[in-house]
C-alpha positions as CSV (number, residue, x, y, z in Angstrom):
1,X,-7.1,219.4,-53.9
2,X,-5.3,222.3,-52.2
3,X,-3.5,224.8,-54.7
4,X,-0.3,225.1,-52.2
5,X,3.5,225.1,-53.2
6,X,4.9,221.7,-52.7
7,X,7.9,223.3,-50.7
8,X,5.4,224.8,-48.4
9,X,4.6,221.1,-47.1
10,X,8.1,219.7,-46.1
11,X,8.6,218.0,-42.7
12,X,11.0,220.6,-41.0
13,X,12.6,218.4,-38.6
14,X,13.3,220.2,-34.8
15,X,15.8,220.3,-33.0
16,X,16.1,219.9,-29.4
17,X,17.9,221.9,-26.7
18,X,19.6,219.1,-25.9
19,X,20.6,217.6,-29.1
20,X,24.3,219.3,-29.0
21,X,25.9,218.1,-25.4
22,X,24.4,214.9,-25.6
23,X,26.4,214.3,-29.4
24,X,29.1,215.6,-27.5
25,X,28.6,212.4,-24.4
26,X,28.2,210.1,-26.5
27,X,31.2,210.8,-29.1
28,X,33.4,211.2,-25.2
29,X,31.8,207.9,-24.3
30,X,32.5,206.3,-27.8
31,X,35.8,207.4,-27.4
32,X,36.5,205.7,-23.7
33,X,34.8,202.1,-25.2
34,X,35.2,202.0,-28.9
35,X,33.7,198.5,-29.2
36,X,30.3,199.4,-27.5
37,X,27.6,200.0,-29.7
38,X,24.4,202.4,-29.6
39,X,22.7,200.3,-27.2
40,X,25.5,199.9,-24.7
41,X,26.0,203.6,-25.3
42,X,22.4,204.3,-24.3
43,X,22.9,202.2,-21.5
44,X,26.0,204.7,-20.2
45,X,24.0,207.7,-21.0
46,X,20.8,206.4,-19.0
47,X,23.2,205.2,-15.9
48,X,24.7,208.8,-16.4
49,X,21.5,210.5,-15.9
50,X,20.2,211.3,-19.7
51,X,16.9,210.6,-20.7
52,X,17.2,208.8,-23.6
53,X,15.9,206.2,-26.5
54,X,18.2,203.6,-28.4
55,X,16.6,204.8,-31.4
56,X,17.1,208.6,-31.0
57,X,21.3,207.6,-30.0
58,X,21.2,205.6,-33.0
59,X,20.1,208.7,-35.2
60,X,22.5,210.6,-33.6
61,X,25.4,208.0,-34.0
62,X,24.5,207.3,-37.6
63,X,25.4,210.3,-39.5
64,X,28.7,211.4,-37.0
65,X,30.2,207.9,-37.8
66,X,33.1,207.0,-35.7
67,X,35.3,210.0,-34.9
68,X,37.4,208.3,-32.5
69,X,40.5,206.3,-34.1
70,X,40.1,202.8,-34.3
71,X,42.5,199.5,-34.1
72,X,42.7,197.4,-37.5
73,X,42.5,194.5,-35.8
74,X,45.4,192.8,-37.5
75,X,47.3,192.1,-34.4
76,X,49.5,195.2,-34.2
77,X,48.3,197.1,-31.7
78,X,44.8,195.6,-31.3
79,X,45.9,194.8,-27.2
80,X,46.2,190.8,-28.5
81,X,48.1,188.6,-26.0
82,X,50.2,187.2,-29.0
83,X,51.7,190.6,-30.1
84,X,52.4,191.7,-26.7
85,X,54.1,188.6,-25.6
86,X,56.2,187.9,-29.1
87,X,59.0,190.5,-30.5
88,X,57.8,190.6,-34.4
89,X,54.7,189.7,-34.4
90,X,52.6,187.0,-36.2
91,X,55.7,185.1,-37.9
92,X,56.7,184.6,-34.7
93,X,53.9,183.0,-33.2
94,X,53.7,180.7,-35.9
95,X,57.3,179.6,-34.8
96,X,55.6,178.9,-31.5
97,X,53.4,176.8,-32.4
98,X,55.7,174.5,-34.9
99,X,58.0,174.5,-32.0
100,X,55.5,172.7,-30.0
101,X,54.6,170.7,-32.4
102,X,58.2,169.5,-32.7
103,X,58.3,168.8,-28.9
104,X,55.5,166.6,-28.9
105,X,56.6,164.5,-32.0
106,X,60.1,163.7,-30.4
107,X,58.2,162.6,-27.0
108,X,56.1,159.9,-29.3
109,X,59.5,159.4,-30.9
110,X,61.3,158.0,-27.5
C-alpha cells in the first residue's frame, strides 16, 4: 500500500477546446426545436459538421437543463388546432362537441 494523500488521486476531468461553442450549438439548436431530444440534437450537430457522440451531448445537455422557454402544454399557446380555431379556449370546444352531438340526435329523431 502506497502512503499518498487520498486528494492526490482524484480523477481531474479535462476539458476540451471545443467543449464551450459546441454548449453554445446545441442550447441555439435546442432553442429552434424544443421537442428534439439529445439524439436528434446530435443528429443536427453531426449534419452541421461537428464530430460528435450521443453520449458526450447528453453530458453536456444534462447539467445546462433546458434554458430555452417552454409551452405548458395545456392548450394555451401550445400551437393546438383547438385553441387557435376557438375564441376561449377549452370550454369552448367542449360546446363543439355537445353541439354535434345534438345535431346527430335530432337527425335519428326525424
Amino acid at each position: 500500500m502506497l502512503r499518498r494523500p487520498r486528494a492526490s488521486q482524484r480523477y481531474l476531468p479535462m476539458v476540451r477546446d471545443d467543449e464551450l461553442p459546441l454548449t453554445r450549438r446545441i442550447i441555439e439548436l435546442e432553442c429552434m426545436h424544443m421537442r428534439y431530444g439529445y439524439r436528434r440534437i446530435t443528429a443536427l450537430l453531426r449534419r452541421d459538421g461537428w464530430y460528435v457522440y450521443h453520449k458526450r451531448v447528453e453530458r453536456i445537455w444534462k447539467p445546462e437543463g433546458s434554458r430555452c422557454r417552454r409551452s405548458s402544454g395545456n392548450g394555451v399557446g401550445s400551437g393546438s388546432t383547438m385553441a387557435r380555431a376557438s375564441g376561449s379556449g377549452p370550454s369552448t370546444a367542449i360546446m363543439y362537441g355537445v353541439g354535434f352531438k345534438k345535431n346527430s340526435t335530432d337527425a335519428e329523431l326525424r
